[in-house]
KOLVEX-407601 format. One record per residue: x, y, z of N, C-alpha, C in turn; residue in three letters. Coordinates in steps of 0.001 Angstrom, whole numbers, padded with zeros to 6 digits, always signed. Last residue first. Layout:
<rs>
XYZXYZXYZALA ...
</rs>
This chain:
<rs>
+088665-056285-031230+088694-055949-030257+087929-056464-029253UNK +091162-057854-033109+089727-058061-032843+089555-057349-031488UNK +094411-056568-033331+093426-057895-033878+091957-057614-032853UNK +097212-056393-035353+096183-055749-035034+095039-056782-035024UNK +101150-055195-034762+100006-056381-035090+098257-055573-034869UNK +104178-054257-034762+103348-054153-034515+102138-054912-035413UNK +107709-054361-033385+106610-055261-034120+105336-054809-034132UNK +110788-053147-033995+109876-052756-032818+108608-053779-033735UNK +114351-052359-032906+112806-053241-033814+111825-053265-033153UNK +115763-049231-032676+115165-050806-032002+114475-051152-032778UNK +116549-047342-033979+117243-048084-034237+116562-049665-033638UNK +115334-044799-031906+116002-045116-032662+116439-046490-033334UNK +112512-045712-030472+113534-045452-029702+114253-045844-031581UNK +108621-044887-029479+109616-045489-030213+111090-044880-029823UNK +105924-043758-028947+107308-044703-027842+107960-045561-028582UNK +104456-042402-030772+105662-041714-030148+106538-042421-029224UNK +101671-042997-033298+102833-043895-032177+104292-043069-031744UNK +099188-042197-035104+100693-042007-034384+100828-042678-033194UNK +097104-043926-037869+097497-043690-036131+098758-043319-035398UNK +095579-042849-040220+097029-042505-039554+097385-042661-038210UNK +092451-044974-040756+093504-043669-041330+094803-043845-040506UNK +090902-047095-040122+091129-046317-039013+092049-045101-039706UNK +088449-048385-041022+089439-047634-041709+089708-046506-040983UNK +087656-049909-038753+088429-050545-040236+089241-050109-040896UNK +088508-048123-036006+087320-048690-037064+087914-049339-037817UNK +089539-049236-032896+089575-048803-034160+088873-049028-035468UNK +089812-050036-030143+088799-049559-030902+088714-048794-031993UNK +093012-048269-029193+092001-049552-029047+090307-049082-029948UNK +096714-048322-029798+095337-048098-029745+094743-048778-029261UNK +098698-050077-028153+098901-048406-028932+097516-047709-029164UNK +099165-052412-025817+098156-051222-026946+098723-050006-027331UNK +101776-054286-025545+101127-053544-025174+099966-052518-026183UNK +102742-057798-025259+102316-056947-026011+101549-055713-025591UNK +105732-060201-025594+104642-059157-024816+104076-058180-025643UNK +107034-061529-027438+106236-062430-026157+105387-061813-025172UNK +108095-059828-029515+106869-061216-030017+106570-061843-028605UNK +109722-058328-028389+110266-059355-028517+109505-060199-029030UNK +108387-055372-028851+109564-055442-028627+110392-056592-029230UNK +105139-054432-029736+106280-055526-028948+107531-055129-029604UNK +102104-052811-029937+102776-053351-030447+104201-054396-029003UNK +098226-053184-031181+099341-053527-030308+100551-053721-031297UNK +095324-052329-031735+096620-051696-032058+097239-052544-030852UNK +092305-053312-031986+093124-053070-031362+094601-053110-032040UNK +089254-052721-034007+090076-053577-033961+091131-053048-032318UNK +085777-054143-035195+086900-052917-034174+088216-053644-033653UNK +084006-054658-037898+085121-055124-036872+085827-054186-036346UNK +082910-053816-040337+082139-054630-039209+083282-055024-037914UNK +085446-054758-042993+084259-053759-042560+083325-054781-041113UNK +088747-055349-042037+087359-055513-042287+086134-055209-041920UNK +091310-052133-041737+090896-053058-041441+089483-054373-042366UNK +094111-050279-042410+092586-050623-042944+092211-051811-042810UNK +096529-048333-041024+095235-049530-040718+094059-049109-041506UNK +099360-046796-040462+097975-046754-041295+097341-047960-041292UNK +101302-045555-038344+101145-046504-038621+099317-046630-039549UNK +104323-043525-037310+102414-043242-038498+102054-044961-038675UNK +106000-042292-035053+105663-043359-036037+104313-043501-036730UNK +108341-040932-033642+106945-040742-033947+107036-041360-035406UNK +110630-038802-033177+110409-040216-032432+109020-040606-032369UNK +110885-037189-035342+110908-036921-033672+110510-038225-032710UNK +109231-038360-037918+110179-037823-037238+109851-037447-036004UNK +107637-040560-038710+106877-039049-039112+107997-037917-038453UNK +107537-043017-040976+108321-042446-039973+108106-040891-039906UNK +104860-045505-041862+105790-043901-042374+106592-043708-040855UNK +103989-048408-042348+104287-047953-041016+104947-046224-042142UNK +100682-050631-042766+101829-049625-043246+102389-048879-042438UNK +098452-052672-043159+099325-051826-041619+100518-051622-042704UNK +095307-054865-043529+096275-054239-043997+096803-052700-043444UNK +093932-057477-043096+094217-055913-042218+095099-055443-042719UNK +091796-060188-043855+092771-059223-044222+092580-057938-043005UNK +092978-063187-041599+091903-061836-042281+092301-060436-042310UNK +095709-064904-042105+094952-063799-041537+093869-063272-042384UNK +095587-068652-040975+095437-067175-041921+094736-066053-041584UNK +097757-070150-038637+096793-068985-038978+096472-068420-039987UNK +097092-073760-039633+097375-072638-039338+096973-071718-039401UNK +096613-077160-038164+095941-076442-038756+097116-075056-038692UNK +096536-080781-038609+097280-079334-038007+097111-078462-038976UNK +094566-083910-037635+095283-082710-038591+095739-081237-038090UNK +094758-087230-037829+095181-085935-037082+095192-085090-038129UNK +091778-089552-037209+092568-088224-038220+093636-088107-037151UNK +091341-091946-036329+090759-091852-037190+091528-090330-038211UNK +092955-094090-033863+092888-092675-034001+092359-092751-035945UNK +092499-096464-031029+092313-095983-032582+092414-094760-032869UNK +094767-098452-028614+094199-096697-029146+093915-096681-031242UNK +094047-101205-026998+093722-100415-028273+093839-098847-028322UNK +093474-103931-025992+094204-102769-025485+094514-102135-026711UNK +092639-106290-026462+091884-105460-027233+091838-103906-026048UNK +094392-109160-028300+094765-107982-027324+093466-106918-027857UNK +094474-111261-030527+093472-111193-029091+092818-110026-028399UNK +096784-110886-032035+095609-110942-032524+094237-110669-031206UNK +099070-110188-030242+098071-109165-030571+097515-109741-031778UNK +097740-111869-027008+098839-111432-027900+098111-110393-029146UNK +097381-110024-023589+096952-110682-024671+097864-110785-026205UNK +098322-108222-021479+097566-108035-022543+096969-108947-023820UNK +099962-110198-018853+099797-109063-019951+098620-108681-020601UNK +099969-111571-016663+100083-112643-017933+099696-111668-019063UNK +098343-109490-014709+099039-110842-015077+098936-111264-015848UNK +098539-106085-015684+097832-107423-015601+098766-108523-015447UNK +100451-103436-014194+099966-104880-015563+099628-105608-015043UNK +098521-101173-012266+099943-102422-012309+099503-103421-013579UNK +099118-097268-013142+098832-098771-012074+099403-100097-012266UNK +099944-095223-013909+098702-095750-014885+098906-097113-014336UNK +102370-094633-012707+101485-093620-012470+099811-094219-013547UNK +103820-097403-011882+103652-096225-012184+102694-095203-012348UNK +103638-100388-012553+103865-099842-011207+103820-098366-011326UNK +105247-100535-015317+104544-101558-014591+104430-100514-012832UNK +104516-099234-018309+104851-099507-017030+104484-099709-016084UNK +103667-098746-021960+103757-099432-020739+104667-099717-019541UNK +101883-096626-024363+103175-097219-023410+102921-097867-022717UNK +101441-095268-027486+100959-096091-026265+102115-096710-025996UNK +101133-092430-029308+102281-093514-028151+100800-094198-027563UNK +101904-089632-031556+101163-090532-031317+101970-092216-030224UNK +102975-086494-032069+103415-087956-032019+102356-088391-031298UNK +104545-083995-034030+103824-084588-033747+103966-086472-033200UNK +107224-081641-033427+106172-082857-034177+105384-083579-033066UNK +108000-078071-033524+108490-079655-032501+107027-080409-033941UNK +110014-075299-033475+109335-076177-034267+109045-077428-033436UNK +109466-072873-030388+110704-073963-031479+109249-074694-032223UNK +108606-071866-028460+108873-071124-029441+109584-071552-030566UNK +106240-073184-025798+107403-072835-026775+107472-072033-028263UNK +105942-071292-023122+104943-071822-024055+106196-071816-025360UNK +106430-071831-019687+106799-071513-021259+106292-072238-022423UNK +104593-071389-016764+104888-072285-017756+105413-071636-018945UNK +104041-071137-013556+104532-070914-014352+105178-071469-015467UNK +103986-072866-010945+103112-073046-011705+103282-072136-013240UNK +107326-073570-012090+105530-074165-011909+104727-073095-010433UNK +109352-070957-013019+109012-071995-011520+107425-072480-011860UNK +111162-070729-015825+109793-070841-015150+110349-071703-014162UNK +113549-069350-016363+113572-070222-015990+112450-070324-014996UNK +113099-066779-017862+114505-067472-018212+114206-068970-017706UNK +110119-065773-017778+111322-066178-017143+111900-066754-017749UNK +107822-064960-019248+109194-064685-020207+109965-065149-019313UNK +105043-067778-019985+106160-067072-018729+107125-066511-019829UNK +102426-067494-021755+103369-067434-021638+104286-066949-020402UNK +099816-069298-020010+100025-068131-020601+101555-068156-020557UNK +097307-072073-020914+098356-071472-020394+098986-070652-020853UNK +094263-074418-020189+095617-073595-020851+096264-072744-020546UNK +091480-076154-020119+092738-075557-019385+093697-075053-020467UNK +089279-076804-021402+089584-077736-020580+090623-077020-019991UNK +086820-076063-023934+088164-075353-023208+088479-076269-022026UNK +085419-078430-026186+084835-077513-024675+086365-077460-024013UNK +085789-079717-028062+085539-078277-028116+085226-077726-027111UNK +086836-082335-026439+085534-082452-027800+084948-080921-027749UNK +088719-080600-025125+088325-082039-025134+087073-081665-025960UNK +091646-078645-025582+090261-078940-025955+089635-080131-025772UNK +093790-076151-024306+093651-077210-024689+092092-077681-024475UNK +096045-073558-025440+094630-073439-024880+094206-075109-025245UNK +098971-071813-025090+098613-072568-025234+097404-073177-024313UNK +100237-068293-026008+099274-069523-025340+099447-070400-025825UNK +101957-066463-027540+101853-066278-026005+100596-067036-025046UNK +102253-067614-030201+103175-066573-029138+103459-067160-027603UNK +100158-070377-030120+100165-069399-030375+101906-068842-029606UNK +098001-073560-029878+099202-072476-029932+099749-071717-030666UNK +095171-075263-029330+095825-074080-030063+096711-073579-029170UNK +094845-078842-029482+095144-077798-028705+095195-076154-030168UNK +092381-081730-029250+092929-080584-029538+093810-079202-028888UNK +090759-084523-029240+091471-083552-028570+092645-082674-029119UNK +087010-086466-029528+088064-084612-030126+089028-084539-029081UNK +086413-089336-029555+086407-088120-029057+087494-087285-029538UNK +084576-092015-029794+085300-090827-030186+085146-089771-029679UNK +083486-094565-027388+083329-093780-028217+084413-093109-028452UNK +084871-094533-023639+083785-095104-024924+083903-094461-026271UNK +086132-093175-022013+086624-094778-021748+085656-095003-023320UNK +085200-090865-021929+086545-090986-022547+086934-092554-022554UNK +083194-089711-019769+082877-090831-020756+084357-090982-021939UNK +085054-086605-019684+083193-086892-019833+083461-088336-020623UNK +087472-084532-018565+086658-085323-018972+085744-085993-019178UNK +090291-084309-016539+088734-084014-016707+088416-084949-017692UNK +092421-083353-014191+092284-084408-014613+090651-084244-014693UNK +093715-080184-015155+092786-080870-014291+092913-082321-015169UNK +097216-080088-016547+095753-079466-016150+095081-079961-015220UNK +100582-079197-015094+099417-080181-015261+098343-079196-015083UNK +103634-078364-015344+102745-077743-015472+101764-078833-015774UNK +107660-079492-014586+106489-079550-015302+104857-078997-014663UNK +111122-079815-014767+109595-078782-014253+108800-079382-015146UNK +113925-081421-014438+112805-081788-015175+111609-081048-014490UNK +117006-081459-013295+116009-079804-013888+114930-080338-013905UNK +117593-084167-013201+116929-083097-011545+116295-081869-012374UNK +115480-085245-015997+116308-085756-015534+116478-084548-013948UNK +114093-084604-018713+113483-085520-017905+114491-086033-016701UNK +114392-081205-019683+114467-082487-019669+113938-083533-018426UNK +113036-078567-019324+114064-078928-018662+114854-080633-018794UNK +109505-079669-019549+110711-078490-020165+111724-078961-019385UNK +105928-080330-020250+107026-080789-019450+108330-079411-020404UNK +102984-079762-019453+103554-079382-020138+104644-079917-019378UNK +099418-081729-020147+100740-081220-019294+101819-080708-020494UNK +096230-082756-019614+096596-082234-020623+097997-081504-019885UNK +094143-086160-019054+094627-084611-018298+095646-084581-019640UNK +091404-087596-018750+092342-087184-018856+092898-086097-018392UNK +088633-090535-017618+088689-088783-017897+090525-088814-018577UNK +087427-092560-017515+086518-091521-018505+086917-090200-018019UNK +089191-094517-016305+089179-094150-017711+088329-093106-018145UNK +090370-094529-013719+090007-093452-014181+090104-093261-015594UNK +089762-096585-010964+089775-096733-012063+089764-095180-012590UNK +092883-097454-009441+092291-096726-009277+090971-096438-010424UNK +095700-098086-009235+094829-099008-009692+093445-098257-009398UNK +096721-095826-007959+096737-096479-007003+095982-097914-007520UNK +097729-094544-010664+098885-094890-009821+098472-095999-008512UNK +095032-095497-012330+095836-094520-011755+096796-095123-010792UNK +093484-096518-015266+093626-096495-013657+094595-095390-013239UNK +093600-096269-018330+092403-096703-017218+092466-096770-015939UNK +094564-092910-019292+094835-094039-019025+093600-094399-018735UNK +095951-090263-021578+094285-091145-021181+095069-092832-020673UNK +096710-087202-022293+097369-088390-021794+095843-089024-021267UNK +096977-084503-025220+095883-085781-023888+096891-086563-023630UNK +098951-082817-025295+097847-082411-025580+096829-083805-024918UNK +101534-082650-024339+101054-083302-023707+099378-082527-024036UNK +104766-081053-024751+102910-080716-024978+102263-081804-025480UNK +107961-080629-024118+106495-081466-023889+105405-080603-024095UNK +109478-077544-025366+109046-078171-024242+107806-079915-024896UNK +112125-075689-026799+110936-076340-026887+110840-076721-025582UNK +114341-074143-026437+114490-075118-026726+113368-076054-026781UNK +113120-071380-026035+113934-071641-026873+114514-073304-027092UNK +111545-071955-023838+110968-071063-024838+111700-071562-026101UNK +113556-072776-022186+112443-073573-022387+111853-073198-023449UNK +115884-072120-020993+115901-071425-021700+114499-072593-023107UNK +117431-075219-019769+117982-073982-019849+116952-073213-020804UNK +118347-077924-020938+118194-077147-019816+118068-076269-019835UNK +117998-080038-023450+118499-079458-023103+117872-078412-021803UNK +115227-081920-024501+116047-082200-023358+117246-081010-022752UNK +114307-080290-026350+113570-080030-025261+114446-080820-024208UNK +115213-080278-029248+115956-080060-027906+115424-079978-026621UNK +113680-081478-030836+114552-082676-030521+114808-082019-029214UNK +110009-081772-028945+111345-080929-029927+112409-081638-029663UNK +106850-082653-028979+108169-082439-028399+108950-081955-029560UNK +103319-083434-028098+104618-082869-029396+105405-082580-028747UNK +100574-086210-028442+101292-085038-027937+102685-084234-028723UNK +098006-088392-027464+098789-087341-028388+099222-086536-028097UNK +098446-091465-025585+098931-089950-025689+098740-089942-027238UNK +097886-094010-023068+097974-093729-024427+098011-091975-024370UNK +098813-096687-021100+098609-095090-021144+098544-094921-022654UNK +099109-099223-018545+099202-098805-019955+098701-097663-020089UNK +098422-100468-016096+099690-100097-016266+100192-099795-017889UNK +095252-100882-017258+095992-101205-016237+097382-100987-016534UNK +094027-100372-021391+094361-101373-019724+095290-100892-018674UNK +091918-098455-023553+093406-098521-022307+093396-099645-021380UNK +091164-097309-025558+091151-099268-024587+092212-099255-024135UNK +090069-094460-027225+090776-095150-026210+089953-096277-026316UNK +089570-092830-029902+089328-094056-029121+090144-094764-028346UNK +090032-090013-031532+090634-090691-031049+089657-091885-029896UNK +091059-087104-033630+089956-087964-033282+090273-089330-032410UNK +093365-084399-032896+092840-085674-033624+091799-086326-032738UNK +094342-081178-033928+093831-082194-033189+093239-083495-033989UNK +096169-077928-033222+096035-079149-033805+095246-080636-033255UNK +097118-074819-034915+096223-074999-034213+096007-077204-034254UNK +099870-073136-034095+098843-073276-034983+097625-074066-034285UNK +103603-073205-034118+102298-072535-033347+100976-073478-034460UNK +105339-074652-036005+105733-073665-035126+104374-072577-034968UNK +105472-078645-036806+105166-076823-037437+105987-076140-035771UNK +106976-080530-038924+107334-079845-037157+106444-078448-037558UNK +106991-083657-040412+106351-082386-040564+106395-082090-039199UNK +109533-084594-040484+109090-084747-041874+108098-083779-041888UNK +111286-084641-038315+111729-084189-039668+110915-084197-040996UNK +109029-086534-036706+109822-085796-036538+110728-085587-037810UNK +106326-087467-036287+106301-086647-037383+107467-085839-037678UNK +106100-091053-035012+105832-089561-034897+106179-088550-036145UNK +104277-093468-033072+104843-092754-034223+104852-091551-034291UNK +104672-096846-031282+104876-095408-031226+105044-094475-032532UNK +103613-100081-029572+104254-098623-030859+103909-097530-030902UNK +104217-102838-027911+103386-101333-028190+103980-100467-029323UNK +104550-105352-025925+104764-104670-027350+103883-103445-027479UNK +105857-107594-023486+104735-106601-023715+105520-105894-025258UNK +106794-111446-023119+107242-109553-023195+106081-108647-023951UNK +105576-113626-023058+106262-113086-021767+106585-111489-022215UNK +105248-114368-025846+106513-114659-024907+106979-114186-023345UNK +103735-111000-026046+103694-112628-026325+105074-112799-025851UNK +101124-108544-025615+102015-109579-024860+102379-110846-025349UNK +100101-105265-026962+099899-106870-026745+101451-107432-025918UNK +098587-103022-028090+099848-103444-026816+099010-104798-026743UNK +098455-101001-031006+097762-102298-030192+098514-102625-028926UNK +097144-098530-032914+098050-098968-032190+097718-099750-031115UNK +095753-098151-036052+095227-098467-034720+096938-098765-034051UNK +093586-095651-037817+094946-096376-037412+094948-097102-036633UNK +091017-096010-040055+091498-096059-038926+092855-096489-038828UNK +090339-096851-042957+090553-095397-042372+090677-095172-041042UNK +090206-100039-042960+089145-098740-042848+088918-097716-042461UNK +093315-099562-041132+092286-100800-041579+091237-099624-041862UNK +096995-100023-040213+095552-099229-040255+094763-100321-041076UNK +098683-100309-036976+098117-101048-038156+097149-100204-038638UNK +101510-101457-035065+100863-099964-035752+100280-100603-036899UNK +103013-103539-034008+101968-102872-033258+101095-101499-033901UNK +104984-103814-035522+104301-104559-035442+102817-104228-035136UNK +106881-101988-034643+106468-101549-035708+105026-102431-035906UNK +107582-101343-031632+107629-102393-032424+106801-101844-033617UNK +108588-101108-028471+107935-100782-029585+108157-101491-030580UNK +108353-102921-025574+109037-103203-026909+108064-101786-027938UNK +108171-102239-022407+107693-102913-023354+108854-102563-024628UNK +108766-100689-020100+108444-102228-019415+107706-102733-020803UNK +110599-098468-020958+110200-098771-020111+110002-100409-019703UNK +111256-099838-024324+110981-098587-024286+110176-098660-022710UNK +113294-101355-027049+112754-101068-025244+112439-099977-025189UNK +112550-100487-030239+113248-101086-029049+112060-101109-027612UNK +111874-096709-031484+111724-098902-032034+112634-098960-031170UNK +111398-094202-032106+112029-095089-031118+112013-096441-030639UNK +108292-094308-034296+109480-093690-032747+110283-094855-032012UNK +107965-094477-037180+108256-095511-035958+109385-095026-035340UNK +106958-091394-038709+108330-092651-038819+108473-093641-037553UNK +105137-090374-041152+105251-090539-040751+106293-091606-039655UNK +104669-089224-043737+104443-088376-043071+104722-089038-041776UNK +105872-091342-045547+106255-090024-046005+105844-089111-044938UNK +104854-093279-044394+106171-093622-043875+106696-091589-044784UNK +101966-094632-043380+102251-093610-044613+104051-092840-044395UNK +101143-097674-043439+102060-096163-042363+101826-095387-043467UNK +098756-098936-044838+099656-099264-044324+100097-097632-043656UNK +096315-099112-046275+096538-100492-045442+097593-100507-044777UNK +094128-095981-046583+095447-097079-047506+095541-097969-045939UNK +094094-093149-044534+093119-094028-045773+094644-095034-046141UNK +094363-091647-042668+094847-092839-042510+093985-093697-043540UNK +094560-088933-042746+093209-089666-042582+093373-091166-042674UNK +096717-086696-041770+097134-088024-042209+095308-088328-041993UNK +097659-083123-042553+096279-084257-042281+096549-085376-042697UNK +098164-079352-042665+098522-080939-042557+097908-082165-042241UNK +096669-077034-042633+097739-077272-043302+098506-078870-043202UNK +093632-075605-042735+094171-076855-042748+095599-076809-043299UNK +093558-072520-041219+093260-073060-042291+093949-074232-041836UNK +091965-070250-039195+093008-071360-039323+092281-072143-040245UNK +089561-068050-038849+091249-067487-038969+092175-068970-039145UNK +088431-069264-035282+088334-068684-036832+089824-068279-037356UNK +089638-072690-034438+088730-071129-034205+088801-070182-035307UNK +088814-075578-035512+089167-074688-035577+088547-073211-034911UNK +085842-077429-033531+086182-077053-035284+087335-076068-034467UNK +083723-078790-032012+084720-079133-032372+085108-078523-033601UNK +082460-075179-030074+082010-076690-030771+083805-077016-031283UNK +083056-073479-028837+081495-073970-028289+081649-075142-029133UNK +086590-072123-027472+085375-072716-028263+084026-073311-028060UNK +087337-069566-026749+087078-070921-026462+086157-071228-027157UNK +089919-067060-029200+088166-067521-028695+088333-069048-028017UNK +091163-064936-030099+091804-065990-029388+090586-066543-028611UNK +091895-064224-033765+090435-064722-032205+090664-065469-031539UNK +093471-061413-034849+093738-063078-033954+092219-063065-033053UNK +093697-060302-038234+092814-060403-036696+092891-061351-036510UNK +097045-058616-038920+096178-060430-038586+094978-059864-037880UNK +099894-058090-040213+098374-057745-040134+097237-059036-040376UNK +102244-057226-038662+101389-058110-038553+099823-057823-038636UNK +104708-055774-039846+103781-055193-039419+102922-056504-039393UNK +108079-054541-037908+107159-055872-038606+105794-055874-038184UNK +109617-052203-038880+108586-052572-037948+108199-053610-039154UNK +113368-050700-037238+112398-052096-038523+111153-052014-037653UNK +115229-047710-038152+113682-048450-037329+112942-049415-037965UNK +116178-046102-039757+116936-047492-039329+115578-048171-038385UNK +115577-044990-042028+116158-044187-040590+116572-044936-039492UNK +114158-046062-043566+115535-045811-044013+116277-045176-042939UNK +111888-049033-042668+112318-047756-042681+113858-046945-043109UNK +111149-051982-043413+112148-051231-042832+112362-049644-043378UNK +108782-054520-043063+108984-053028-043898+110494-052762-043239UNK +106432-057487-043544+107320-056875-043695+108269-055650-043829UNK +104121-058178-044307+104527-056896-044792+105166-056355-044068UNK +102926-059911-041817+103001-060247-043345+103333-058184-043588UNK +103508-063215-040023+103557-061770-039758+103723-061363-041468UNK +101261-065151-037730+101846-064929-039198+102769-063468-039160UNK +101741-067351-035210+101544-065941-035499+102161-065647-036854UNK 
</rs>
């Protein structure tokens, strides 16, 4: 959520005026929804990491394998991350975007080819350093688990041509809550495919090749109960994984592993990621203080568009002040105002 012009009144009443039209639209095809511009994009052109946008997670043990730097290769604008087996021990790699690029909301997705095997899983997804802390999910980030794609399931089961999309919070330890979509999908074992999410304030809306798949509305509890979810409010990165465990919820390793990794054709390719943000279409919101507890807020909107007046308190709820406003809506008064509180107001698509 952008917020642009800024104001403070001399009578002590701050309004932050957000002048955005938000389209909080599902989508019909793979693209951005309107209003988001490109702000970040590895296309994995060149022969190697791009170590400026990106840093080998958590090299070592990692469950029932090794990450390994080894395992991350690009080639003709593809990345590829490989799980292979030599000596008896499994290898995989992991990368992610932590300190180098964390946004905070927007919109983000990558292209992607699963070869998943048997007690192996592949993910794009984003975390925050603090999401292990307890307490207060909003504020310390959460898991977003934009795809998880295996080939089997906990019972060996086969389920490569679909996924599922989760939110985890509380850390991974007795607090650990977590929020799951449907396990969906179309043919995900073959070919490329789009997965994407948009976040926002008060959503998070997730995408398999542009067709809406599930998402979720902000909880303000202090401490969501599932099915209730917090949609975070912290910076977190990006990260890219393939893993392995043996017996777990993506079924049992093969005997004698994966193959080594010239052989191994346990594979996630990913061709882009890129993260997108909001720009607003113009709306331009001026606030006057008209006295008596009464606020002038002026809207000129884009021609062809009715808009809605909302304002907030905290950025996590929002109620109408207006609705259906022309472009050039002139002086709208606002009277539920209170001395001295901050108060936010925004305007978007009716």
């Amino acid at each position: 959520m952008l917020r642009s012009n800024p104001s403070c009144t001399k009578l002590g009443q701050m309004f932050s005026l957000i002048g955005s039209l938000l389209l909080f639209v599902i989508q019909s095809q793979g693209a951005p929804p309107p209003g988001y511009v490109l702000d970040w994009s590895d296309e994995f052109e060149g022969s190697s990491l791009d170590t400026n946008k990106w840093n080998h997670r958590l090299p070592g043990p990692r469950n029932d394998s090794i990450n390994t730097a080894q395992a991350v290769s690009l080639a003709n604008g593809i990345l590829t991350l490989t799980t292979y087996t030599e000596g008896g021990t499994n290898f995989t790699g992991m990368i992610g975007t932590e300190n180098l690029y964390m946004p905070l909301y927007g919109y983000m997705e990558a292209l992607i080819n699963f070869n998943d095997s048997p007690g192996e899983w592949s993910a794009f997804w984003m975390t925050a350093q603090t999401m292990v802390v307890v307490g207060d999910p909003r504020f310390n980030g959460t898991e977003i688990d934009i795809v998880e794609h295996r080939s089997v399931n906990a019972n060996n089961v086969l389920n490569h041509n679909r996924a599922v999309s989760n939110i985890h919070w509380d850390g991974y330890g007795a607090d650990h809550k977590t929020v799951a979509g449907p396990l969906t999908g179309t043919n995900l074992s073959t070919g490329w495919h789009l997965f994407a999410m948009e976040w926002t304030t008060n959503l998070q809306n997730f995408y398999y090749d542009g067709v809406f798949v599930w998402g979720v509305t902000n909880s303000t509890a202090q401490d969501p109960i599932p099915p209730e979810a917090p949609v975070s409010q912290r910076s977190e990165y990006l990260i890219l994984s393939s893993e392995v465990r043996d017996n777990n919820w993506a079924g049992t390793i093969p005997v004698g592993g994966y193959g080594n990794r010239a052989s191994s054709t346990t594979k996630m390719n990913v061709d882009y990621v890129r993260s997108y943000t909001f720009s607003p279409i113009s709306a331009m919101l001026s606030a006057t203080n008209l006295g008596g507890g009464k606020i002038g807020i002026s809207f000129y909107g884009t021609a062809g568009v009715s808009y809605v007046l909302e304002r907030s308190t905290n950025l996590l709820s929002w109620t109408n002040v207006a609705t259906n406003i022309a472009p050039s809506g002139g002086l709208i008064a606002h009277t539920n105002t209170v001395m001295g509180e901050s108060a936010y107001y925004r305007a978007r698509s009716n």
